[in-house]
C-alpha atoms as one frame of an Amber mdcrd trajectory, in Angstrom:
protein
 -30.606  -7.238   3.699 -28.710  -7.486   7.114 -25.436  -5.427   7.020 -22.159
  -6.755   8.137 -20.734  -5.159  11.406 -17.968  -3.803   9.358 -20.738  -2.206
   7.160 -22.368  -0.741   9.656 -19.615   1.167  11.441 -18.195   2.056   8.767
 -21.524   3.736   7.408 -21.969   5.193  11.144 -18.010   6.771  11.276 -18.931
   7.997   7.785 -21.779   9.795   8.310 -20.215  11.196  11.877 -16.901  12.045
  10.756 -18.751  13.581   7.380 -20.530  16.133  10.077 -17.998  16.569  12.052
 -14.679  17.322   9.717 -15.894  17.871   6.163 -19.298  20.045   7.500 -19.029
  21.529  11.451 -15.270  21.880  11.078 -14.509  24.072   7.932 -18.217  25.886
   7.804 -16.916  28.819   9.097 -14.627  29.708   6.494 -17.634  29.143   4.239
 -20.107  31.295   5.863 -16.848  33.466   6.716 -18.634  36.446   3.684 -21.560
  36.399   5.719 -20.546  36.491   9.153 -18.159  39.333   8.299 -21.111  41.518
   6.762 -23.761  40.749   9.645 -21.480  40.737  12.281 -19.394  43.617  10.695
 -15.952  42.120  12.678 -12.372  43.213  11.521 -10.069  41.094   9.956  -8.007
  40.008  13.414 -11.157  39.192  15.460 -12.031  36.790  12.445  -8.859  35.405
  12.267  -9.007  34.812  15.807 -12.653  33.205  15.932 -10.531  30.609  13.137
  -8.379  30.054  15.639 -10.757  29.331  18.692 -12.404  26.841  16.516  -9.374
  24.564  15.901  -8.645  25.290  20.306 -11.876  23.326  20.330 -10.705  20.434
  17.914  -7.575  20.197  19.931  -9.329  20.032  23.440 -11.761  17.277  21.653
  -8.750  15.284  20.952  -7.080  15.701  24.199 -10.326  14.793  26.307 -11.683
  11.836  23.735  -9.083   8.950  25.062  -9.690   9.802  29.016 -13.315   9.559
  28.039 -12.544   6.359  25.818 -10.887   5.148  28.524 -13.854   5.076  31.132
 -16.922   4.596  29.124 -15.453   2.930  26.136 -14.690   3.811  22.672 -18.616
   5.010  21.522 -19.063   7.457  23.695 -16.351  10.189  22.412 -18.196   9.925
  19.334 -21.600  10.574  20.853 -20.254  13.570  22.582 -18.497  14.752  18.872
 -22.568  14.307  17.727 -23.423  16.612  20.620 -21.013  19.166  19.979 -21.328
  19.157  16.212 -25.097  19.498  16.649 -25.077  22.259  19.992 -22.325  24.204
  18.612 -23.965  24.128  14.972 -27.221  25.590  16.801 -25.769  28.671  18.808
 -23.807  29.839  15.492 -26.998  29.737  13.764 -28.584  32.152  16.572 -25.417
  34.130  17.372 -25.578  37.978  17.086 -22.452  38.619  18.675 -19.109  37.972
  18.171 -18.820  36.010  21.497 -21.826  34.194  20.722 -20.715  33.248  17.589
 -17.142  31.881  18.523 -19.065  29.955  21.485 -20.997  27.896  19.243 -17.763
  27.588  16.401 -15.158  26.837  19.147 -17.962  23.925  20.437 -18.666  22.819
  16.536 -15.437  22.727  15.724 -14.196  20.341  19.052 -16.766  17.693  16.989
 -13.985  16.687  14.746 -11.352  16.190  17.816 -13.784  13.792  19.582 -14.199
  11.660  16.806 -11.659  10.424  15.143  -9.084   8.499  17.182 -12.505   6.569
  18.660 -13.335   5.110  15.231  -9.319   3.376  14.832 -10.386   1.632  17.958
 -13.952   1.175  17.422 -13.124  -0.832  13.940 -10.099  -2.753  15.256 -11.843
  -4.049  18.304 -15.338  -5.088  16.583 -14.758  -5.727  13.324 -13.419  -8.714
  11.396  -9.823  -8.528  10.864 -10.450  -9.337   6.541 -13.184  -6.269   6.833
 -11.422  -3.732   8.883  -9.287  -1.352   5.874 -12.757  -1.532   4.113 -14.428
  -0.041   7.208 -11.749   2.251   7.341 -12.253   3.504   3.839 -15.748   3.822
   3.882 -14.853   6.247   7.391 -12.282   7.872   5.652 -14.436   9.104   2.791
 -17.348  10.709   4.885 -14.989  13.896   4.889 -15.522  14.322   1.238 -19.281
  13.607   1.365 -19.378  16.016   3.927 -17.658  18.827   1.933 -20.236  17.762
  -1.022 -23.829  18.101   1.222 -21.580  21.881   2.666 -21.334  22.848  -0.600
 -25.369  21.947  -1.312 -26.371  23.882   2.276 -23.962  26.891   0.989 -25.818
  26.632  -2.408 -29.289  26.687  -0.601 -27.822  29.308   1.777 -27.083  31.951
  -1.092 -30.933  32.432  -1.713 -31.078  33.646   2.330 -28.755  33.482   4.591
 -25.202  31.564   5.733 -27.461  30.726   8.835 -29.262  28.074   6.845 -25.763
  26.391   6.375 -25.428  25.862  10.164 -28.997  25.329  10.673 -28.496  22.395
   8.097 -25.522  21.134  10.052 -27.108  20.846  13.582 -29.570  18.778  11.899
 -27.072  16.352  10.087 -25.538  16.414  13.620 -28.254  14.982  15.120 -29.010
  12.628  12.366 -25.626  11.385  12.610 -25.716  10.505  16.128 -28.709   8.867
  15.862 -27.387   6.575  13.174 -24.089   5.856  15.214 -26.191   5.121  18.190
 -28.087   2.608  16.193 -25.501   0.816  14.030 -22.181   1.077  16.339 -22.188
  -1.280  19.470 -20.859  -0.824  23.045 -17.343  -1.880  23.376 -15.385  -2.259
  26.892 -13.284   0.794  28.508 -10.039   0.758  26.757  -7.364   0.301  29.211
  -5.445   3.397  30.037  -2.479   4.291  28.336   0.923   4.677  30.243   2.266
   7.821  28.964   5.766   7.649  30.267   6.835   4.883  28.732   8.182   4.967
  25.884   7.166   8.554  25.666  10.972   9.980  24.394  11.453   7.207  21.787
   7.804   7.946  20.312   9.098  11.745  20.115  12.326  10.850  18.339  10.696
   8.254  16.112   7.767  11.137  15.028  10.112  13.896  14.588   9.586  14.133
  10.630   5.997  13.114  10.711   5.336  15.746  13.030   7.208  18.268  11.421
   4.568  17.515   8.003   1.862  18.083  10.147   2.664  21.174  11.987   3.203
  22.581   7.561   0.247  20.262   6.673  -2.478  21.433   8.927  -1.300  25.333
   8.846  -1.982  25.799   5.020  -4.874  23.393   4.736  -6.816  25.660   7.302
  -5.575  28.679   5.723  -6.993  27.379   2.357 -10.605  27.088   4.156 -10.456
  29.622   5.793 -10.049  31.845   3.214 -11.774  30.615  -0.021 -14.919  31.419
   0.386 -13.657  35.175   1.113 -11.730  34.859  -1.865 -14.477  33.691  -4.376
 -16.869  36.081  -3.290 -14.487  39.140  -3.868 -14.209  38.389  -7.401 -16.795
  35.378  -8.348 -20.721  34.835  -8.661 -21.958  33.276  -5.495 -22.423  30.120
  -7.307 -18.832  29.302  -6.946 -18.685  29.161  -3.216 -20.459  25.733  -2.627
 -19.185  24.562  -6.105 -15.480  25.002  -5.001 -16.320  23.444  -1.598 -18.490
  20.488  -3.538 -15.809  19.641  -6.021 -13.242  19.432  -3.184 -15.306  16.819
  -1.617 -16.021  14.565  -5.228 -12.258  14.871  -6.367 -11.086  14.192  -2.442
 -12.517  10.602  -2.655  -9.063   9.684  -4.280  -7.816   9.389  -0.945  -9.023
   6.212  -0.395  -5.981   4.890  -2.932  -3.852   6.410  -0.588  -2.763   2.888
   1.403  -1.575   1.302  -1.849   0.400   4.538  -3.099   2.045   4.654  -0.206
   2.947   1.361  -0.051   5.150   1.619  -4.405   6.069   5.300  -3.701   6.694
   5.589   0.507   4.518   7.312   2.777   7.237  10.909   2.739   7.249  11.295
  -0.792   3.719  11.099  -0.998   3.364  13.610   2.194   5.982  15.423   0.747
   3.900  15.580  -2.996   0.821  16.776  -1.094   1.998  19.415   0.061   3.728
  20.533  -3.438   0.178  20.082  -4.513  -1.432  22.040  -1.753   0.696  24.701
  -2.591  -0.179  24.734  -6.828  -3.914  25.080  -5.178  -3.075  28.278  -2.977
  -1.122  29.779  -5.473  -4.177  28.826  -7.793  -6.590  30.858  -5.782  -4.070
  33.914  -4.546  -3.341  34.716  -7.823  -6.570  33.573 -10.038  -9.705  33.923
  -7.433 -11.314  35.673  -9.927 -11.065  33.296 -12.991 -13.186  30.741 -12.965
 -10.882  28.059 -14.831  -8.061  28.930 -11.815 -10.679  28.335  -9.329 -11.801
  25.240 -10.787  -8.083  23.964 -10.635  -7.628  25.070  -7.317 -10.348  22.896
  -5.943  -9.138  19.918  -7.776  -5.557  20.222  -6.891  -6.612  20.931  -3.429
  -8.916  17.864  -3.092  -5.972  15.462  -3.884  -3.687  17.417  -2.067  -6.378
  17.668   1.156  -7.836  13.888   1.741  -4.725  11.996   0.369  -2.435  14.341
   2.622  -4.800  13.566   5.886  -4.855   9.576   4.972  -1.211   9.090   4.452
  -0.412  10.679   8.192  -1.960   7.535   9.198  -0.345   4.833   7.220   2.823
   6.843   8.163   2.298   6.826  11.368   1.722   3.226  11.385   4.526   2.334
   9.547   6.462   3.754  12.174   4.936   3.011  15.537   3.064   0.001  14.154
   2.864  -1.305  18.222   0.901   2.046  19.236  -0.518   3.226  16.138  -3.169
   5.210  18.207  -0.905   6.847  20.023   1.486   8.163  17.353  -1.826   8.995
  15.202  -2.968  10.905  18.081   0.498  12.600  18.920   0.489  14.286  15.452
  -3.170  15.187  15.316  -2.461  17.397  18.042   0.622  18.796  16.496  -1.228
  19.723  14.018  -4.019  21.249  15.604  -1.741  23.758  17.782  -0.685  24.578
  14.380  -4.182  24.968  12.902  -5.021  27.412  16.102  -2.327  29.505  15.327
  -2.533  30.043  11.715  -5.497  31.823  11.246  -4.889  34.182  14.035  -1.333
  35.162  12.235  -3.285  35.206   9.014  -5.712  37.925  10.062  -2.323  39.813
  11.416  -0.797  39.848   8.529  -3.968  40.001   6.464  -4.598  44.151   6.800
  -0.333  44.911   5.686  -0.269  42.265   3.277  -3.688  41.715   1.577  -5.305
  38.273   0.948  -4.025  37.413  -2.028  -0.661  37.827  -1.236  -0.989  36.082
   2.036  -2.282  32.966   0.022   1.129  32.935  -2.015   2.761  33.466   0.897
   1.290  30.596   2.895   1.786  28.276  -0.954   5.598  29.311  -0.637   5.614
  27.718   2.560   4.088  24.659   1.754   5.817  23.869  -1.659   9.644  24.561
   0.603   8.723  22.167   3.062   7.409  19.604   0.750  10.957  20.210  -1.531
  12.689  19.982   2.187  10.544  16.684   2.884  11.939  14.884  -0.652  15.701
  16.048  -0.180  16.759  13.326   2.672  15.563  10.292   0.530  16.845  12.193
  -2.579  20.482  12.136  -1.049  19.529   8.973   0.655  18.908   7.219  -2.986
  22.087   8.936  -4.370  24.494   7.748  -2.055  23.126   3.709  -1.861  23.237
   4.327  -6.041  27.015   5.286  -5.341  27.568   2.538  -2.785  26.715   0.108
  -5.660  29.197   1.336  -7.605  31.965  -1.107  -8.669
C-alpha cells in the first residue's frame, strides 16, 4: 500500500516530535529518583540541571528558522534527531553532574528544533484537504511518546534509569531514520523580516503570551517533579504508569481545533490551566494515594496536550498572515519561562518542601486561568446589557 505524502509526514513528525517532546524532553524528571541517588546532587543543582535543559529547547527554537532558512525546512528536524539521540547517549554515560546536564541541556534542545519545521514542512508539501490530518497525526506523537517513556521507565525499575535514556538514543535514531526516509527536501524558506511588523505582533500576542509564560512554568514543574513525588510515597510501578496514562488520556488533544472553534480559543486556555492546577493540587496533596495519583495524571493529560494545541489555533486566529511567527514568538516565551521555573523550584524546594511547592505552583495556575476568563466574562455582561431595551 503506497502512503499519501500527507501520511507519510505526518507519521515521520510523529514519531520525531514523539522522541523529541513526549520522551528526550521530560525524561529527566522521570529518571529525576535516580539521578538524585547516583549522582547524590542537592536539591538547587537539580533544579538547575531542569533549567539548563529547557536553555537547550529555547536555543533549538531560536537557531531552527536561520537553519530553515538556508537548508530548508528538513534539516532542523534532522539536527532535533541528532540532538535527541547524542544528548540521550552522554546522559546515559554521565557520572558527573556536568556530564549529565551536557547530555540533558543537548536532549532537551531536540524538542526546540523540531517543531516550528513540521508547520512548514506540512503546509508547503502537503495537499491543502490533507494538511489538519497531518497535523493531528504530528500533534499526537507527544502522547505516544509519554506512553513508550512510561514502558522504558517500567523496564528501567528492574535496573537502572540509564536504560530509559539508553532506550531514547535509540528511538532517536530510529526516528531520524524514518524522517529521512518518508519527509522530502523542500526549498530554503525565505528569510523573515523581523522589523516589520514586529510592535503590532507584540501588541496583538500580549494575552497569548501572557498564558504561556503561566502555561509552560507549571507544566514543567508538574514533570519535573512527579516522578520525585511518586517514589516518596508510591511502589515504583506508578512512575511509568502516571507518565503512560498521561500520554493515552493526552490524545484528546487532537479535538482541540473544533472546541476551540464553539467555546473560543481563551476560555479553553483559560480551562486548561484550571485543570492543570486540580492535577498539581492532586499530586501535592495525595502523592501517596493511588486513586489521587491516578486523577492527577488524567486531569493533567487533558490539561497538558489540549493546553499545548490550542496555543496554536490561538495563535492563528490572531496572526492568521504569520502564523509561524506568532507560534514561534510564544514558544519562546514560554521556554524562558520553563528555564526559570525549575531553578526557583529547587530554591524554594529546601524552606518550603515539595508538596507544598506543588500547591503553590496549582495556586498559580488556577488565578491566572480565573484572570484569563474575567475579560470575556465582563465582555459578555456588558454586550448582554447593551441589548437591553
Amino acid at each position: 500500500m503506497t502512503l499519501s505524502t500527507g501520511s507519510r509526514v505526518g507519521l515521520a513528525g510523529a514519531a520525531v516530535v514523539g522522541v523529541a517532546f513526549g520522551m528526550a524532553r521530560y525524561a529527566y524528571g522521570l529518571t529525576l529518583p535516580g539521578i538524585r541517588r547516583d549522582l547524590e546532587l542537592s536539591e538547587l543543582v537539580l533544579g538547575l540541571v531542569a533549567s539548563a535543559t529547557f536553555a537547550g529547547y529555547l536555543a533549538g527554537l531560536l537557531l531552527a528558522r536561520p537553519l530553515a532558512a538556508r537548508r530548508g525546512s528538513r534539516a532542523p528536524t534532522t539536527v532535533g534527531g541528532v540532538c535527541g539521540a547524542g544528548g540521550a547517549v552522554i546522559v546515559t554515560v554521565a557520572q558527573s553532574p556536568w556530564l549529565l546536564a551536557a547530555g540533558a541541556v543537548l536532549a532537551g534542545s531536540a524538542g526546540g528544533w523540531v517543531w516550528a519545521p513540521y508547520s512548514d514542512i506540512v503546509t508547503r508539501t502537503v495537499a491543502p484537504r490533507e494538511q489538519p490530518r497531518a497535523l493531528a497525526i504530528i500533534t499526537t506523537g507527544t502522547s505516544g511518546g509519554l506512553v513508550v517513556l512510561g514502558g522504558l521507565a517500567a523496564l528501567a525499575a528492574l535496573g537502572s534509569w540509564r536504560l530509559v535514556w539508553g532506550g531514547i538514543s535509540l528511538a532517536a535514531v530510529a526516528a531520524a531514520v524514518v524522517n529521512l526516509r518518508l519527509v522530502p527536501r523542500t526549498r530554503p524558506a525565505p528569510r523573515p523580516d523581523g522589523r516589520r511588523g514586529a510592535a503590532s505582533l507584540a501588541r496583538t500576542l500580549r494575552v497569548p503570551a501572557a498564558y504561556s509564560v503561566v502555561y509552560f512554568a507549571v507544566v514543567v514543574i508538574y514533570f519535573t517533579y512527579a516522578a520525585d513525588v511518586l517514589a516518596r510515597g508510591l511502589p515504583a510501578a506508578a512512575v511509568p504508569t502516571l507518565y503512560a496514562a498521561i500520554g493515552v488520556i493526552g490524545v484528546v488533544g487532537v479535538a482541540t481545533g473544533a472546541v476551540a472553534q464553539r467555546l473560543g480559543s481563551p476560555r479553553v486556555a483559560a480551562l486548561c490551566l484550571v485543570t492543570v492546577a486540580a492535577a498539581l493540587a492532586l499530586l501535592g496533596r495525595g502523592g501517596d494515594s493511588p486513586a489521587a495519583t491516578a486523577a492527577s495524571a488524567c486531569l493533567f493529560g487533558v490539561g497538558y496536550m489540549t493546553g499545548s494545541a490550542v496555543l496554536a489555533v490561538w495563535t492563528a486566529e490572531l496572526v492568521p498572515d504569520r502564523a509561524g511567527a506568532a507560534f514561534t514568538a510564544c514558544l519562546v516565551v514560554g521556554a524562558v519561562s520553563s528555564v526559570a521555573a525549575p531553578a526557583l523550584a529547587g530554591a524554594l524546594i529546601p524552606d518550603l518542601g515539595l508538596g507544598a511547592l506543588l500547591v503553590l505552583t496549582a495556586a498559580v495556575s488556577l488565578l491566572s486561568g480565573v484572570a484569563l476568563m474575567l475579560p470575556r466574562a465582563v465582555q459578555r455582561r456588558r454586550s448582554a446589557e447593551t441589548r437591553r431595551p
